[in-house]
C-alpha distance (Angstrom), angle and dihedral (degrees) to the residues before:
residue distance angle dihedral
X1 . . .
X2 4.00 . .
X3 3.87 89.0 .
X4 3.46 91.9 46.1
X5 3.52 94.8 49.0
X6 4.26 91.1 47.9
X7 3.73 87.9 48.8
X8 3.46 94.8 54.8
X9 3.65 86.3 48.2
X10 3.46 109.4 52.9
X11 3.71 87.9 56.1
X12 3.46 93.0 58.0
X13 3.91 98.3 38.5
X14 4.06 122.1 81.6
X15 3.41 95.9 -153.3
X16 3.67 118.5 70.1
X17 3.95 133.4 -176.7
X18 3.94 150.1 130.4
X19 3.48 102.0 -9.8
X20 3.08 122.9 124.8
X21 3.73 115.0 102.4
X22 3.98 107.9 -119.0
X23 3.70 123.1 -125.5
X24 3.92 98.0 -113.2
X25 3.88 90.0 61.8
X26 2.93 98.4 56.5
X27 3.48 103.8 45.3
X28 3.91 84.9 51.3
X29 3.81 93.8 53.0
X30 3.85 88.9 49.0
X31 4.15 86.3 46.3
X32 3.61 88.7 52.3
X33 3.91 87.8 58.3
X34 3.82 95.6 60.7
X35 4.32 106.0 19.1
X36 3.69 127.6 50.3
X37 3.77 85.7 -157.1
X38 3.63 92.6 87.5
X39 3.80 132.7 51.1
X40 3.76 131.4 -160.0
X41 4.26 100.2 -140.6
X42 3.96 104.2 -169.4
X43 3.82 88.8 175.1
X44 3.78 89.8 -96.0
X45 3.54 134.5 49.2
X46 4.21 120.7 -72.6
X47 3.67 125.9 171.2
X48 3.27 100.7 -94.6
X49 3.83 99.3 50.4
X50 4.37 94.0 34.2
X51 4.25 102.4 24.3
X52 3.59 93.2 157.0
X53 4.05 87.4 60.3
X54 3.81 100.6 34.7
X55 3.77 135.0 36.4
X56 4.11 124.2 -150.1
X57 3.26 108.9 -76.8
X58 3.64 103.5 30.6
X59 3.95 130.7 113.5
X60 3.97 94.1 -161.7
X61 3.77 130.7 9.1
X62 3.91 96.1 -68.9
X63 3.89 107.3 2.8
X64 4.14 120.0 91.0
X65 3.61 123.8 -139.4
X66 3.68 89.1 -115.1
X67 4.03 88.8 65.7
X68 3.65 94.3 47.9
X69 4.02 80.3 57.4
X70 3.78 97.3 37.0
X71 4.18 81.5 57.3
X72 3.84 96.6 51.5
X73 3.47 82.8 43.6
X74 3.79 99.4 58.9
X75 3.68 91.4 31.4
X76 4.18 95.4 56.1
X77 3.97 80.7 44.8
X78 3.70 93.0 58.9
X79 3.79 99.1 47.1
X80 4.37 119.0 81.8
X81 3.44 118.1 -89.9
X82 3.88 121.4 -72.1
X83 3.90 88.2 15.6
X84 3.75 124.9 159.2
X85 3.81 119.8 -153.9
X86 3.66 132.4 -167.5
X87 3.81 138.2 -162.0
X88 4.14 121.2 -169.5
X89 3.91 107.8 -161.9
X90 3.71 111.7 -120.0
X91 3.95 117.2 -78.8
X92 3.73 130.4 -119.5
X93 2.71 119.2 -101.0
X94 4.25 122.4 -150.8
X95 3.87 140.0 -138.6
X96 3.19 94.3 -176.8
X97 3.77 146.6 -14.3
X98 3.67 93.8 -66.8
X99 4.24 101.7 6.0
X100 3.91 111.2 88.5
X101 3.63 120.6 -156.8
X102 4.30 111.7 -109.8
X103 4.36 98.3 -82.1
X104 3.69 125.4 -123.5
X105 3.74 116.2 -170.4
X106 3.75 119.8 -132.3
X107 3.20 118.7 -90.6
X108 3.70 98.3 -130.0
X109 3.28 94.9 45.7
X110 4.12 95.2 41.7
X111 4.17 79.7 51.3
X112 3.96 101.8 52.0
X113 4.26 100.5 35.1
X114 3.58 100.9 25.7
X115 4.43 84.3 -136.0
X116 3.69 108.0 140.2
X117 4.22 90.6 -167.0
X118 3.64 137.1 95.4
X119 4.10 132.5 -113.8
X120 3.88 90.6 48.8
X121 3.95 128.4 127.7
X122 3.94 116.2 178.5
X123 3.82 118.1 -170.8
X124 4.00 120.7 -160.7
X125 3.60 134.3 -155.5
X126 3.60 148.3 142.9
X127 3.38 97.8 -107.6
X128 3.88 97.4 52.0
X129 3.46 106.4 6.1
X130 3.79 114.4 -147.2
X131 3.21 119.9 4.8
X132 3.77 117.6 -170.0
X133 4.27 123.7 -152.9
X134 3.59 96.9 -156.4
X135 4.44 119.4 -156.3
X136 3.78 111.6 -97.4
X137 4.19 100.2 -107.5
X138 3.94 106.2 -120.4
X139 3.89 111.0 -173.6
X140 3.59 89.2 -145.1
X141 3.62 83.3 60.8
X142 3.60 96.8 50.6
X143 3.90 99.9 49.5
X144 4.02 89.3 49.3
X145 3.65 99.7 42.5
X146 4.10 109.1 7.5
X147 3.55 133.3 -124.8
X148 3.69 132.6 -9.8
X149 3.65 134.4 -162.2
X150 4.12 110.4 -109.3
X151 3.70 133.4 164.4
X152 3.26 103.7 -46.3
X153 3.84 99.8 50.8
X154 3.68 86.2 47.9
X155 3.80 91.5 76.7
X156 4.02 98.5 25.8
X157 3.64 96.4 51.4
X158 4.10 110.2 12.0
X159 4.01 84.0 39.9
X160 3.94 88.1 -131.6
X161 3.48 113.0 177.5
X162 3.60 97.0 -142.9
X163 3.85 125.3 6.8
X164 3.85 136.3 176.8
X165 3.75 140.6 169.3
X166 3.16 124.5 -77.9
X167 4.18 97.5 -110.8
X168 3.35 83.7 58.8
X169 4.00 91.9 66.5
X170 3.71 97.0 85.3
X171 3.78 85.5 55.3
X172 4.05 101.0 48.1
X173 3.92 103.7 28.8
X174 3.50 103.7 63.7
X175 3.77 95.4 54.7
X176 3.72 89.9 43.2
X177 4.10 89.7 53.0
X178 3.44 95.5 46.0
X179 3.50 95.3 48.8
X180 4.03 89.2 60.5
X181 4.10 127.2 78.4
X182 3.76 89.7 -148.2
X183 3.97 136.7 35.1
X184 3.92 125.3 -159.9
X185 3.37 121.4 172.3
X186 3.82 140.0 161.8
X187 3.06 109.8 -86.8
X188 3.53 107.5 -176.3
X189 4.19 89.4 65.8
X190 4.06 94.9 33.7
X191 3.54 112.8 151.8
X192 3.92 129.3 -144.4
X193 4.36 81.1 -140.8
X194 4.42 85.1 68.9
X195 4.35 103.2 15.6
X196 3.65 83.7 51.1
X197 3.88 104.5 62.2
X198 3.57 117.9 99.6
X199 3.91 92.3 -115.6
X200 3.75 100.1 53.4
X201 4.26 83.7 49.6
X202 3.48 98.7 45.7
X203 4.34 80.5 46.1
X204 3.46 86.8 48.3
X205 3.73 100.3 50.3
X206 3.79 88.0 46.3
X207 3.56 95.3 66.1
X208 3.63 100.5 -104.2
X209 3.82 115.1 102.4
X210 4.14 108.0 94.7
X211 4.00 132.7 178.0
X212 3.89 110.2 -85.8
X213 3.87 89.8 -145.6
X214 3.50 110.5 81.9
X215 4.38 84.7 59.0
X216 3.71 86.5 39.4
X217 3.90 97.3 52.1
X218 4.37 90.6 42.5
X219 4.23 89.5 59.0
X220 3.87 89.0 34.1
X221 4.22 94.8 50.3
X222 3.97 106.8 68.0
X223 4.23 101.9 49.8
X224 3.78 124.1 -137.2
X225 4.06 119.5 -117.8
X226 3.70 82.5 -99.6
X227 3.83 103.5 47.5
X228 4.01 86.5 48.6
X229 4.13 88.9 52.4
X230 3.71 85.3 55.0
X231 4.03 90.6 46.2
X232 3.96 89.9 51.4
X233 3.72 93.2 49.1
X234 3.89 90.4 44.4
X235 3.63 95.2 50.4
X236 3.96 91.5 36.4
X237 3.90 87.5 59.3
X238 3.57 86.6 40.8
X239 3.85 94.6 59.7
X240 3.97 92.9 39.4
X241 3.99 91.7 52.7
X242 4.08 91.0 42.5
X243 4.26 81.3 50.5
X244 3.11 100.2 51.5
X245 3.89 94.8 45.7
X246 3.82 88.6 44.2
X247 3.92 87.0 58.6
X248 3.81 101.0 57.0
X249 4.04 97.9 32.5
X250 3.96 95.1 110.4
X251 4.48 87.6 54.3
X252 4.04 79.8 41.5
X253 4.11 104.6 53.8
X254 3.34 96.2 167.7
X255 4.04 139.1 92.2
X256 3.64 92.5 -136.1
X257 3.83 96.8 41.1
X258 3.72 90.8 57.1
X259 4.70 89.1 43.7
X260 3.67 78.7 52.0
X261 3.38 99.0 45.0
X262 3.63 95.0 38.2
X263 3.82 97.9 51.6
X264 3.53 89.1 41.9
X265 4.21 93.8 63.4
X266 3.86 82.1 47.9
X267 3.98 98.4 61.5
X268 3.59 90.1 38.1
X269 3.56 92.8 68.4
X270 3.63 105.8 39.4
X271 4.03 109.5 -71.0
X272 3.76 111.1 140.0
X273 4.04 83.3 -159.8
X274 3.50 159.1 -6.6
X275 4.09 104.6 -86.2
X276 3.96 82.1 -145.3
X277 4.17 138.5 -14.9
X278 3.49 99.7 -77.4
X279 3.94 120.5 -112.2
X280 3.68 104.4 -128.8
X281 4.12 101.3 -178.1
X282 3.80 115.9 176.1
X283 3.46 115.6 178.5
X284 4.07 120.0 -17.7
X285 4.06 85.0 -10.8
X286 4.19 82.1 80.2
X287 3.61 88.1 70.7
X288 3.73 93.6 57.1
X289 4.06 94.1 89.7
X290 3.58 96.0 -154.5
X291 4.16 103.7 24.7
X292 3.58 104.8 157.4
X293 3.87 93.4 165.7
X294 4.18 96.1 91.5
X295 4.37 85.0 175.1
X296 4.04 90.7 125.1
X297 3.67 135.8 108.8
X298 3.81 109.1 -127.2
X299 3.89 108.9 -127.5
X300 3.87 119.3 -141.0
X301 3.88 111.0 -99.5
X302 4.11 89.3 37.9
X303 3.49 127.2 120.8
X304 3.61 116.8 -132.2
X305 4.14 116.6 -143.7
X306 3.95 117.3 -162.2
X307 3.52 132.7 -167.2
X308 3.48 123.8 -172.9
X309 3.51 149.1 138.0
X310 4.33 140.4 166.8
X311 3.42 143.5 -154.4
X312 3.18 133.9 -109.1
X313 4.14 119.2 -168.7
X314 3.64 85.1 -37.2
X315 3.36 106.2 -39.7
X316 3.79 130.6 101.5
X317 3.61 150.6 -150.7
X318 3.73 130.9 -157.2
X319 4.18 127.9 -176.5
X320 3.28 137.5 147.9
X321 4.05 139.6 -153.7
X322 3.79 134.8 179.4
X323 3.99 116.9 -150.9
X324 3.67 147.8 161.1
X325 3.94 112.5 -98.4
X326 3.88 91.4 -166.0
X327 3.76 94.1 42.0
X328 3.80 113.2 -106.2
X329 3.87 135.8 72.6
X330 3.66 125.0 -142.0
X331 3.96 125.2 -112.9
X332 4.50 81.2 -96.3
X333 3.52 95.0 39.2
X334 3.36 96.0 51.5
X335 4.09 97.3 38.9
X336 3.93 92.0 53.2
X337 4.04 90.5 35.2
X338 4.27 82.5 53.5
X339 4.27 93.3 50.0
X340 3.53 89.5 47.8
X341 3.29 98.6 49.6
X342 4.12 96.0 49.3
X343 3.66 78.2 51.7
X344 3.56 96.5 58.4
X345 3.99 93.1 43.4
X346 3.31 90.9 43.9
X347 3.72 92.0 53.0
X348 3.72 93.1 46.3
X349 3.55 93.8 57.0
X350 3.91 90.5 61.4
X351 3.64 88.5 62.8
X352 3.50 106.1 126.0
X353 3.80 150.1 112.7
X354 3.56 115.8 -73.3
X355 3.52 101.5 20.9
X356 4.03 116.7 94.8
X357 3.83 135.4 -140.0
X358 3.83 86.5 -103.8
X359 3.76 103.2 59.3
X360 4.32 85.8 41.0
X361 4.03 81.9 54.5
X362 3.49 96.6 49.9
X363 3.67 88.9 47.8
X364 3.88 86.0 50.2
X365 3.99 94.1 57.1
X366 3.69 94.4 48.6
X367 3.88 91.3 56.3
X368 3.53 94.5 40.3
X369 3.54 96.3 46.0
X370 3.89 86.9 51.0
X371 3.54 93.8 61.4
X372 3.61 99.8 39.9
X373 3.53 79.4 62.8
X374 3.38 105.5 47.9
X375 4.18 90.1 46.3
X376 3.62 76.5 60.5
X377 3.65 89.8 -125.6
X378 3.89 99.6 116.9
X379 4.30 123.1 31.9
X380 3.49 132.2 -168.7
X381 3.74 124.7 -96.8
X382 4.07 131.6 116.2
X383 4.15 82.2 -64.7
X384 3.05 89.9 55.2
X385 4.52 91.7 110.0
X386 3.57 89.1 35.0
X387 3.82 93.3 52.3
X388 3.71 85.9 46.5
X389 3.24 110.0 53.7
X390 4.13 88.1 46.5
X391 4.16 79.5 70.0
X392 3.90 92.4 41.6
X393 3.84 121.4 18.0
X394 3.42 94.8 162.7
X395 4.00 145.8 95.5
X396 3.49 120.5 -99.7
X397 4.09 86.6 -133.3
X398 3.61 145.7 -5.7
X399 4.54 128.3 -164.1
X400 3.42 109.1 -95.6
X401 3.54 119.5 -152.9
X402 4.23 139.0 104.2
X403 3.72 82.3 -10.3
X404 3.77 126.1 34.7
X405 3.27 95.2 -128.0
X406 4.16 94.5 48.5
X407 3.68 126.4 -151.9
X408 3.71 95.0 -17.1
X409 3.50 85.7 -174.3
X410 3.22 91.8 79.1
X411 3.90 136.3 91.7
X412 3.90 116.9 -116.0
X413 3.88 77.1 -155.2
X414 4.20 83.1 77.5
X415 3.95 117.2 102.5
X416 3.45 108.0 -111.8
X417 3.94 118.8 -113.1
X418 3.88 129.2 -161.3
X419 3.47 114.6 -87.6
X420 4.01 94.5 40.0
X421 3.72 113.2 109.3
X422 3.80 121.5 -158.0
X423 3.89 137.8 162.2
X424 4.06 135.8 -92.9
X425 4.01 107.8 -155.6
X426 3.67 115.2 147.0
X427 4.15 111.3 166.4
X428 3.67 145.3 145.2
X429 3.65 132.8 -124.1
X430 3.82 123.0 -152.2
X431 3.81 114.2 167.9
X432 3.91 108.8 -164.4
X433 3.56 90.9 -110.2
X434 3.64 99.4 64.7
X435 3.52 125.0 101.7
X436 3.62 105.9 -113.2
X437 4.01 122.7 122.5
X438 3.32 102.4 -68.1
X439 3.63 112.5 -110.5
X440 3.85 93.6 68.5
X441 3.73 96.0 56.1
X442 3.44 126.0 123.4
X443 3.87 92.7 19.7
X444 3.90 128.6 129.5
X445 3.33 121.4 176.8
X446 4.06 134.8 179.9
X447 3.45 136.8 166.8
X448 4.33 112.6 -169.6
X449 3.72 122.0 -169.9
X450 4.38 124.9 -177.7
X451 4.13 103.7 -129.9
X452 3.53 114.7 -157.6
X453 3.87 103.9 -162.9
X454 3.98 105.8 -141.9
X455 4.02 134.1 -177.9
X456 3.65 88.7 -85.7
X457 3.39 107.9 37.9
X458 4.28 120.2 -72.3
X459 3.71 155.5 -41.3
X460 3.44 127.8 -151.2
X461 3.54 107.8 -135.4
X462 4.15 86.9 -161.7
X463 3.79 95.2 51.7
X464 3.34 97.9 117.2
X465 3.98 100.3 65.7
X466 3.95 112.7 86.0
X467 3.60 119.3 -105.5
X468 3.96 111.1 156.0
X469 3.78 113.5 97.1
X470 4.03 100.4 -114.4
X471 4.15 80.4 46.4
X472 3.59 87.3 57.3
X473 3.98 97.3 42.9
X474 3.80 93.8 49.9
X475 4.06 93.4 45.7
X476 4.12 89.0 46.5
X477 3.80 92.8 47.8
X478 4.08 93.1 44.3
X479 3.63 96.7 46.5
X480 4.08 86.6 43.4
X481 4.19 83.5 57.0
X482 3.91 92.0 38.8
X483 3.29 96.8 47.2
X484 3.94 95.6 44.9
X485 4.10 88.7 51.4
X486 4.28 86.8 50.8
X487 3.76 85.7 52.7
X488 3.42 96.2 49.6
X489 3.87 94.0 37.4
X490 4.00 82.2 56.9
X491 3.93 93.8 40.5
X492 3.85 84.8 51.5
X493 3.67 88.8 48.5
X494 3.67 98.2 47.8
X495 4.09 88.8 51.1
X496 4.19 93.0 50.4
X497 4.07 84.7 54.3
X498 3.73 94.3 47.4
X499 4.04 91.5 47.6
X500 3.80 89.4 48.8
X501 3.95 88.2 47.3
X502 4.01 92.3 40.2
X503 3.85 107.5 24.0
X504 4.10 89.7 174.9
């Protein structure tokens, strides 16, 4: 059927290249059915070369080939007539001379081929669907850093329907742009190899190149059965890692112990990656929104705020909680930690279709503007938003998807359907040199849930972690036991080797 279907293509198609599957792959493909002695590598895994990640069928771990084609599909429908679209893979991004930074695909480009690798750029449109500009293969290349998917494995794996090497660009591209009305491309990953070709200039200067994103972020928004099984298993790893870290913080009184610690439980149970660097705020760090330093101490009597998330196969979780290592809040702590979590519950409950991020926010600043009052730690007065908003700069929520911040394109004006997933994260942020009474300084406090919005109303994918203060208590003062019984298991452990090694 697949040479059938390229046949039938090429007649149709103007543009003609490498594709024409060579002999030797083939026969290795069909080896790879019948001997373990030799392995297809497409630069990525497939299910034949990874089967305990990937079942038949499947581009990535979870997501069929058919939805990588339903998703060019809806996208090329979306775009004017006679439109041309095109997709640079994320760049790499260097250390040093010779040391690249860890890669993360684009999203865009991760959602439309399904290729997890650098060098690529893949081109849609309705007259040749995708087209795929495969890296040049450079043996050096290969010996230092492996395999990588090229022409071939474009149109095996990725299911391109035409595919050619990358030299060949210059050659292909230009006909292909001038042959469309309209240009949109992404233009966070744009590439001087495609924006600098006389045709997309001349396009350009003509009026008719255009961001990709705002058609990317509409197909991306609403999630597919498949995409949300990937969410629940991201955030459920997510809350098991944060757990476990929450359970040993008092033995581990440091912000980098518990980043370690914390990214550690993620890998261990499948996460390819840290969504973001954890924050890791003990003390008056918590009200630092975005510290990414975790280099302190953390003092007895602080509370410790973390926000993490990972990813799994491309999707990625994100929540937050705020707790007591040493098992008690103070009369502030626990007032402010109380507000914000109404606020978050509160929130939560909103969660439905046809309501939008903006009307739950506005909601959020009422309540939380309520009980800065009544802590007596705001008034009213004509400073009374600016005061405000020096407590709580943030958004009550964000989309949460590929990216952590999702389809930023879009308005958190829009009613909310089923199938979009977005964030609950109310907090306040006192630094210790602000000028509130006294007793409340130096406290930050968060509490982050993942909404799913369904049919009926929600689910929160990040139900499962504790939040409530008595939750929080018991969990603090267990782990505290736990952990001290581990410690002396290993202390007890340590003493039976040295007596075997030193019996005097």
């Amino acid at each position: 059927m697949q040479s059938l279907r390229r046949t039938a293509f090429r007649r149709s198609c103007p543009y003609q290249g490498v594709t024409k599957i060579s002999g030797s792959l083939l026969e290795s493909i069909g080896w790879c059915a019948y001997s373990s002695r030799i392995t297809y590598d497409a630069g990525q895994p497939t299910a034949l070369s990874h089967p305990q990640l990937l079942q038949v069928g499947e581009i990535t771990p979870g997501i069929a080939e058919d939805e990588y084609i339903s998703r060019r599909k809806r996208l090329l429908e979306m775009l004017p007539e006679n439109s041309l679209a095109i997709v640079a893979s994320a760049p790499v991004k260097m250390m040093t001379d010779v040391v690249p930074y860890p890669f993360r695909q684009d999203a865009n480009y991760l959602y439309i081929t399904g290729c997890q690798q650098p060098g690529g750029i893949a081109v849609l449109s309705k007259d040749c669907g995708l087209c795929m500009f495969m890296p040049d293969p450079d043996p050096h290349d290969v010996i230092w850093q492996g395999e990588i998917a090229g022409v071939e494995v474009a149109m095996d794996v990725f299911k391109a329907e035409k595919a050619f090497p990358l030299h060949k660009m210059h050659e292909v591209l230009p006909d292909m742009i001038g042959r469309a009305s309209k240009l949109f491309h992404n233009t966070k990953t744009a590439l001087p190899a495609y924006v600098g070709l006389e045709a997309f200039t001349r396009a350009a200067n003509d009026g008719k190149v255009d961001d990709l994103s705002k058609y990317t972020d509409e197909v991306r928004w609403i999630k597919s059965p498949s995409e949300l099984k990937l969410m629940r298993e991201s955030a459920s790893i997510a809350c098991q890692a944060l757990l476990q870290t929450m359970l040993v913080s008092k033995t581990l009184p440091d912000e980098s112990m518990l980043s370690a610690m914390v990214e550690y439980e993620c890998r261990r149970r499948g996460a390819q990656r840290m969504a973001f660097n954890p924050v890791v705020g003990g003390g008056a760090n918590g009200s630092v929104i975005h510290y990414a330093r975790n280099d302190q101490r953390i003092k007895h009597g602080d509370l410790v705020l973390m926000d993490i998330g990972c990813e799994l196969h491309g999707y990625l979780s994100d929540v937050t909680r705020t707790w007591p290592p040493y098992g008690s809040f103070s009369s502030a702590q626990e007032e402010l930690y109380d507000l914000i979590l109404e606020v978050n519950n509160e929130c939560v409950k909103l969660c439905k279709p046809g309501i939008s991020i903006q009307q739950i926010h506005h909601h959020s600043v009422i309540l939380l503007q309520r009980g800065f009052k009544e802590l007596g730690i705001l008034k009213g007065g004509p400073s009374l938003m600016r005061c405000y908003h020096q407590l709580n700069p943030t958004a009550i929520a964000h989309y949460l998807g590929m990216d952590v911040h999702d389809c930023s394109t879009l308005s958190n004006d829009r009613p909310l359907q089923p199938g979009v997933v977005i964030t609950i994260e109310p907090g306040v942020y006192i630094p210790s040199t602000s000028s509130v009474t006294t007793r409340f300084r130096g406290i930050g406090i968060r509490i982050e849930d993942e909404v799913l919005i369904t049919e009926t109303g929600h689910e929160v994918l990040t139900g499962s972690l504790p939040k409530e203060t008595h939750q929080l208590k018991s969990l603090m003062n267990y782990g505290q036991n736990s952990a001290m019984e581990d410690h002396n298991r290993s202390l007890l452990s340590i003493g039976s080797e040295n007596q075997q090694y030193h019996p005097h």
